[in-house]
N, C-alpha and C positions, 0 to 999 in steps of 0.2 A: 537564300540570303543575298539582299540586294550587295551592290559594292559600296553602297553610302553608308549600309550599317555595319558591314565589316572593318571599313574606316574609324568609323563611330567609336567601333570595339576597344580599337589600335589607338585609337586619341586619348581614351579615357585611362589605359595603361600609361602614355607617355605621361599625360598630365598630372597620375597618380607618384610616377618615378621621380619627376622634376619635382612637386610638391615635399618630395622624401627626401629629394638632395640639398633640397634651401633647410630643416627641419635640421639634416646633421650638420651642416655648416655653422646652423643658429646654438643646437645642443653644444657644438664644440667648444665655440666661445663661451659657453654659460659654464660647462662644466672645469673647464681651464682653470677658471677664479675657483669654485667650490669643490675641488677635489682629483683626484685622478679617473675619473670615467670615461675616458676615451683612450683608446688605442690607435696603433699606425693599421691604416687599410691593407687590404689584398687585394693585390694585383689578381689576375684568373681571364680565360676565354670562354665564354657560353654559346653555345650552338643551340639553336631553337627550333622549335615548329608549329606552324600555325594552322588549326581546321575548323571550320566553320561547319556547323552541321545543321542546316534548315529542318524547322518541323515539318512544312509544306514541302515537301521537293516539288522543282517547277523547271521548264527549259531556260535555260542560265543565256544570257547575251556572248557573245562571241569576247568581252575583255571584261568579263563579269569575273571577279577575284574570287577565288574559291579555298584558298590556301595561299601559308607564306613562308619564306624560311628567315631567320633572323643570326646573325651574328655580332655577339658583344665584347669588342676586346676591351678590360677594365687594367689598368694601373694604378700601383700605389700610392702617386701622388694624387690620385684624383681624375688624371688624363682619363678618357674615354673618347668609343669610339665604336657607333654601333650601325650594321647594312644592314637592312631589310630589302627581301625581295619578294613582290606579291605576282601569282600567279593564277592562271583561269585555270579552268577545268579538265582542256588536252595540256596541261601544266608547261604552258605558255607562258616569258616574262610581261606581264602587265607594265608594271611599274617599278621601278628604285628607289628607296629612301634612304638617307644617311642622315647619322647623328653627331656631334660633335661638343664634346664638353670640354676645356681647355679651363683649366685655373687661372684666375685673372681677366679673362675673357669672355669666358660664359659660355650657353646652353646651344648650339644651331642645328638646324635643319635644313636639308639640300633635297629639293628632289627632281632637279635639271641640272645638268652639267654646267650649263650657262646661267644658273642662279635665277632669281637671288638669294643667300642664306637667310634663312626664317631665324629672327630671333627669339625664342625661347626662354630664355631665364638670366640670369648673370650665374658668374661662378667666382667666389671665392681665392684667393691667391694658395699657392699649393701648402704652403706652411698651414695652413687650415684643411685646405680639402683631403688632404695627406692623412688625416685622420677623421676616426666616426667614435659613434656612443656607443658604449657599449651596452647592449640592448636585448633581450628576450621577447623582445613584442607584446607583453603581458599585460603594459600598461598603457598600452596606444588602445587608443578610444573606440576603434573599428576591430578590434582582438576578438576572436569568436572559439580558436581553439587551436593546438598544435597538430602537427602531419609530420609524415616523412615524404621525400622525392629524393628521390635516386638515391635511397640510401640517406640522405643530409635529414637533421630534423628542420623541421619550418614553423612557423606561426603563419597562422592563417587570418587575412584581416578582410572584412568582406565592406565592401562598398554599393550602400543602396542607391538605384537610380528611380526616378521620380515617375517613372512608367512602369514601374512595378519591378523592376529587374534587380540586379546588382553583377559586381566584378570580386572575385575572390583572387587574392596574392596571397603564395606560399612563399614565405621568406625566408631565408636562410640567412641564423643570425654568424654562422661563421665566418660569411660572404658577405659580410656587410651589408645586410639584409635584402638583398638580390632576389627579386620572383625566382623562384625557380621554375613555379608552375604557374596560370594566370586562366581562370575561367570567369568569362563574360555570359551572362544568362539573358536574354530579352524575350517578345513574344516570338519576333521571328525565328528566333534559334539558339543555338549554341559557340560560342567561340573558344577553344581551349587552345594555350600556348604554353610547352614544356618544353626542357632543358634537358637536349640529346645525350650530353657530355660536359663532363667539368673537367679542365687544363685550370689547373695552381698556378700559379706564380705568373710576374709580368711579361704580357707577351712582347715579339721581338718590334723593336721600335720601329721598325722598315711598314709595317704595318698602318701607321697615324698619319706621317708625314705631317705637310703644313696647313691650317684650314686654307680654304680656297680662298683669292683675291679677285674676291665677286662684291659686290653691290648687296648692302643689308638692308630686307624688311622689316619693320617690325610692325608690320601687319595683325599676324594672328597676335601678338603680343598685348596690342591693342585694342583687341576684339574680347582678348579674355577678361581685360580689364572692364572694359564696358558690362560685361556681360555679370559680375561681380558688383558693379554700381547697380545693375538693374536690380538683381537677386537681393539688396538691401546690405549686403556684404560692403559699409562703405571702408572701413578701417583698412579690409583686405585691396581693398581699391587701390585705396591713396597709398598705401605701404606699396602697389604695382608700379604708381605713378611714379614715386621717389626710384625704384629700381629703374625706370626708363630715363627718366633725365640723367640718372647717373650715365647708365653704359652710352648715352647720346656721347655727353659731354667727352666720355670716355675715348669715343671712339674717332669727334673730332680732334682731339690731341694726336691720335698716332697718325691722323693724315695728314 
């Protein structure tokens, strides 16, 4: 499994995550006016791991990813804050990823110390992202069946990709529907990512700290946008479009 589809793998999960956190954000406010459907979050720590398993085994490049480990500290306002570390074969650090959700401030990605933070999504202010829908996954469009993982039950939602594959998320609706488990199917192989351990409650603040005072892309931002205009998705476009001038506008105010 080369490193660009293990990449591949890892994109399609974040992308699938972000897509779920604008989804409760947008549920919240809907359900606010029409009823009591939403609840206060849970905070909780997720320990992960990641393996790739090639159907072809082949001799692997010397920084060629093979595995990863991933650590998610979540709070109940919403805060988040999630390390990914990928490693080669003599389970050597390849690379670092970090994540960053901040209510009010939105979605980042860091994967240089010296930046710049990748902008990802916006976020909600915490009086909103402090809470989600209350939810069984039953009625989401990609639902294919319930599981258990570690003990937790999950709904299972499976995502087709266009070259025959798909990605399956076990969620856990107690976890405010948190992968627990995550398998990527393609021709070249396998990628599965599970949930070592679950830690309850929010973890210790010393943990977050402040996002970095880097220099923001919104590169990939703009690419997924594009990429949504091309696919004939214009609605979902222009509804990107509005989200980027916002956090623009946004962000020259606080400099």
């Amino acid at each position: 499994m080369s490193d660009k589809s293990f990449v591949r793998f890892r994109a399609i999960s974040i992308v699938i995550f972000i897509i779920g956190a604008v989804s409760v954000v947008f549920a919240y406010s809907l359900h606010k006016r029409n009823g009591p459907q939403v609840r206060q979050r849970k905070g909780f720590t997720l320990p992960t791991t990641n393996t790739t398993i090639p159907i072809n085994p082949r001799q692997l490049a010397p920084r060629e990813v093979t595995h990863s480990k991933t650590i998610r500290y979540q709070r109940s306002d919403g805060t988040f804050k999630q390390v990914r570390i990928y490693y080669n074969a003599n389970d050597e650090v390849v690379k670092k990823e970090i994540l960053f959700g901040i209510p009010g401030q939105g979605v980042f990605k860091i994967n240089n110390p010296q930046g710049p933070l990748e902008f990802l999504s916006s976020m909600r202010p915490k009086e909103q992202a402090s809470y989600v829908r209350v939810d069984d996954g039953h009625g989401q469009p990609n639902f294919i069946r319930d599981d258990w993982v570690q003990g937790r039950q999950t709904y299972v939602l499976r995502f087709p990709d266009d070259d025959g594959g798909y990605v399956e998320m076990y969620c856990a609706p107690e976890l405010d529907g948190e992968p627990l488990r995550t398998v990527s199917v393609s021709h070249g192989g396998v990628s599965i990512q599970e949930v070592l351990q679950i830690t309850p409650g929010d973890p210790d603040d010393r943990v977050f700290g402040a996002l970095p005072n880097l220099p923001v892309s919104y590169d990939l931002f703009k690419r997924k946008m594009a990429a949504m205009e091309e696919t004939g998705k214009l609605e979902a476009a222009q509804a990107m479009k509005r989200e980027l001038e916002a956090q623009i506008e946004k962000q020259m105010q606080h400099q």
